[in-house]
C-alpha positions in Angstrom: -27.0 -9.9 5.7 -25.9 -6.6 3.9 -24.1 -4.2 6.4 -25.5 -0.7 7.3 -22.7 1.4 5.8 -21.4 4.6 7.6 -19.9 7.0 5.5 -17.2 8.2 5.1 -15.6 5.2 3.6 -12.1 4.0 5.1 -9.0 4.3 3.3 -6.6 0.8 4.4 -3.4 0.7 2.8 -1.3 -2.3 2.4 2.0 -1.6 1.7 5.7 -3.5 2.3 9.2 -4.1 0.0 8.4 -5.1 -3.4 7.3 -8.9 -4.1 5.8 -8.7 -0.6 2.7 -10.1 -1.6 0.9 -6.3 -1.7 -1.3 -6.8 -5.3 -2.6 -10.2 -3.6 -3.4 -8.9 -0.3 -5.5 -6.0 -2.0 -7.2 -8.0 -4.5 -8.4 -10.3 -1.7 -9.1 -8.0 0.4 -11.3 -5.9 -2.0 -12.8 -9.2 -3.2 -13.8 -10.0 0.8 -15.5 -6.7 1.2 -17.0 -6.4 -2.2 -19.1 -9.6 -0.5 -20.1 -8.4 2.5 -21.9 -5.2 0.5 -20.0 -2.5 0.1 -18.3 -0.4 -2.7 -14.5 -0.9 -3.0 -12.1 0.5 -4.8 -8.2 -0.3 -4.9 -5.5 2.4 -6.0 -1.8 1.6 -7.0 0.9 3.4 -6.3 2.8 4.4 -8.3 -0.2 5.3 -9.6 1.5 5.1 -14.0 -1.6 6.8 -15.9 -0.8 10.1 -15.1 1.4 12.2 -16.3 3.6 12.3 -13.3 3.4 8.0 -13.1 5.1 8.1 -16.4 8.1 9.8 -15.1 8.1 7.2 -12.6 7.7 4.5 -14.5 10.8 5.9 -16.5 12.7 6.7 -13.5 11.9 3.1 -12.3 13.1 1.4 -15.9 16.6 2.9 -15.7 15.7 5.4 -18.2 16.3 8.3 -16.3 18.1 9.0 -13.3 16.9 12.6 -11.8 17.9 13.7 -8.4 16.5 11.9 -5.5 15.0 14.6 -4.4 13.2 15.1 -7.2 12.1 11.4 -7.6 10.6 11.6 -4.0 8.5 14.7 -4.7 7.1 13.1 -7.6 6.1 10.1 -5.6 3.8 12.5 -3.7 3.3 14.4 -6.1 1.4 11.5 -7.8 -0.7 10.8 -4.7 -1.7 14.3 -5.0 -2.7 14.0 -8.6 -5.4 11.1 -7.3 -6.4 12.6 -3.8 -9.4 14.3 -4.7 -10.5 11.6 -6.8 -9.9 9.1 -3.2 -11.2 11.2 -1.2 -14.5 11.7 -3.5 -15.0 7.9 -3.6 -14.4 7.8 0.3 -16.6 10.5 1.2 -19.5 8.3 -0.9 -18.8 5.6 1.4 -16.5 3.7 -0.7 -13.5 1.5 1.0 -10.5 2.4 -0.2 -7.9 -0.2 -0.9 -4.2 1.3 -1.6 -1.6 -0.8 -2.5 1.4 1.4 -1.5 0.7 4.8 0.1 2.9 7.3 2.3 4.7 4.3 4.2 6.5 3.7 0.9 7.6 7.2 0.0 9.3 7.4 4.1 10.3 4.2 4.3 12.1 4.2 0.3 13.0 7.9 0.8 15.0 7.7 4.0 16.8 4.4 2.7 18.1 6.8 0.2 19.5 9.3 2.8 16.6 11.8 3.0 15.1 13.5 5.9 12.4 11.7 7.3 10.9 15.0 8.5 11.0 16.4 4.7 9.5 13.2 3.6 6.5 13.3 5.8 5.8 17.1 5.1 5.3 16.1 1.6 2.4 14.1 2.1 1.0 15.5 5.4 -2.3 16.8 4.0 -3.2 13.8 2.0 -6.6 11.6 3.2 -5.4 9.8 6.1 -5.7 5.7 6.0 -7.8 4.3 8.5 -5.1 1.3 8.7 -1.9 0.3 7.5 -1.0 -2.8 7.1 3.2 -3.5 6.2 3.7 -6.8 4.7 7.1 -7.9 6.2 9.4 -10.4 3.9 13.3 -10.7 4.4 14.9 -9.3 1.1 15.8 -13.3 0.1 12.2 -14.0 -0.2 11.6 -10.8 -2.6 14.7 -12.1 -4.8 13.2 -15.6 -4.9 9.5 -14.5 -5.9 11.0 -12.6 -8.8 14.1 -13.6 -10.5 14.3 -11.3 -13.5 13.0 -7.7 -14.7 13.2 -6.3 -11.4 13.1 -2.7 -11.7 16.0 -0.3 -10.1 14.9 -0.4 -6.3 13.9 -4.1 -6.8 17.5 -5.7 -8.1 19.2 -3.8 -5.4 19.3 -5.9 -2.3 22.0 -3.6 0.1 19.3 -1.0 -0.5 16.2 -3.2 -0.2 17.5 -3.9 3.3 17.5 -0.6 4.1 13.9 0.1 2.9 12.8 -3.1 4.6 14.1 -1.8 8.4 12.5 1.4 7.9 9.4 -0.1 7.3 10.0 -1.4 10.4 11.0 0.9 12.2 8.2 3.2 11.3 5.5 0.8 12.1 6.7 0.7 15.5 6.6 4.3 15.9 3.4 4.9 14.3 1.5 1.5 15.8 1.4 0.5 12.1 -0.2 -3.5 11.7 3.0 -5.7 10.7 2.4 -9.0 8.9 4.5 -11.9 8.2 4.2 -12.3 4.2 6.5 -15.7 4.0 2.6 -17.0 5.8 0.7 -18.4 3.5 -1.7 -16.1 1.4 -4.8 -17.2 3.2 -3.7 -16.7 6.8 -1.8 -13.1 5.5 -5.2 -12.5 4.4 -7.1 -13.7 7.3 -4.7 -11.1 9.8 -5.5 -8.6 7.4 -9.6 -9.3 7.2 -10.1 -9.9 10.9 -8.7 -6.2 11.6 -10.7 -4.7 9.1 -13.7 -6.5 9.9 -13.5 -4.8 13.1 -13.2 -1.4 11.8 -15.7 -2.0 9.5 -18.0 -3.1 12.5 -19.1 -5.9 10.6 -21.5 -8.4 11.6 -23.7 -11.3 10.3 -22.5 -13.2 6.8 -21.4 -12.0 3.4 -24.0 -11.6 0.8 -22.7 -13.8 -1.0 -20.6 -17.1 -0.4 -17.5 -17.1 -2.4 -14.2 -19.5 -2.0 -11.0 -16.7 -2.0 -8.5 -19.4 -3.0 
């Protein structure tokens, strides 16, 4: 039975260290609501197609190594390119998947030595998720799920550490959803779906019967 949808949409991000298992979580997650009726959309963050996620994208090669400062306004910077565009699909009733959001920018920002404080006023006034989900995975496991072309933050583990307890950390202050990501993908998925099924108020079956994995 197809859902009577509220509007506004929801914005749930998923977010965690890199090789967390972020991509796969969204996809199935988008894929799950997709069946039960509704419009879903996922963003990436760094979000590369603009102008300001090419900087990134060089930043994150090695190619160029600007102040950190600088590299953590253009990380919300590029939110801010996008937000209008989000919160136009939202306000349409769209669900709103984001694969990295502002927990990456606080969590990887004060790893690097930045104010928290500074970090958060940065991205203050962007749409505010409905959910955030961290995916938590012991530095080890990211190193073992990708072995080669890892980009800057991603081949260095002293720093990864740092960037995983501040995810932490953060989710306990803000009573953000932590999620063991060494589970397998289906029960990481079924945490994830049986939160947002309740914010979506869900009820009755999907229209549509499809196997996830």
């Amino acid at each position: 039975m197809k859902p009577t949808i509220t509007k506004p949409g929801q914005l749930i991000v998923i977010d965690g260290i890199d090789q967390s298992g972020k991509k796969t979580q969204a996809e199935l997650l988008a894929r799950k609501v997709r069946n039960h009726g509704y419009s879903c959309v996922i963003w990436s963050f760094p979000a590369y197609h603009t102008l300001l996620g090419r900087h990134l994208k060089a930043y994150l090669a090695g190619k160029v190594r600007p102040d950190l400062r600088v590299v953590h306004l253009l990380y919300a910077a590029n939110k801010w390119e996008v937000a209008a565009k989000l919160s136009e699909q939202r306000a349409r009733g769209t669900v709103v998947i984001a694969n990295r959001y502002t927990p990456s920018n606080l969590a990887y920002g004060a790893a690097h030595g930045l104010s928290l404080s500074w970090l958060t006023t940065l991205e203050a006034d962007l749409p505010k998720p409905n959910q955030i989900f961290i995916i938590d995975v012991p530095v080890k496991t990211s190193f073992g799920r990708k072995t080669h072309q890892r980009d800057i933050h991603e081949e260095d583990a002293a720093y990864l550490n740092r960037v995983r307890r501040m995810y932490l950390q953060l989710a306990e202050q803000h009573n953000w959803t932590i999620v063991n990501g060494e589970s397998a993908p289906a029960v990481v998925h079924s945490q994830i779906w049986n939160s947002v099924a309740k914010s979506l108020q869900l009820t009755g079956h999907p229209k549509r019967s499809k196997n996830l994995f």
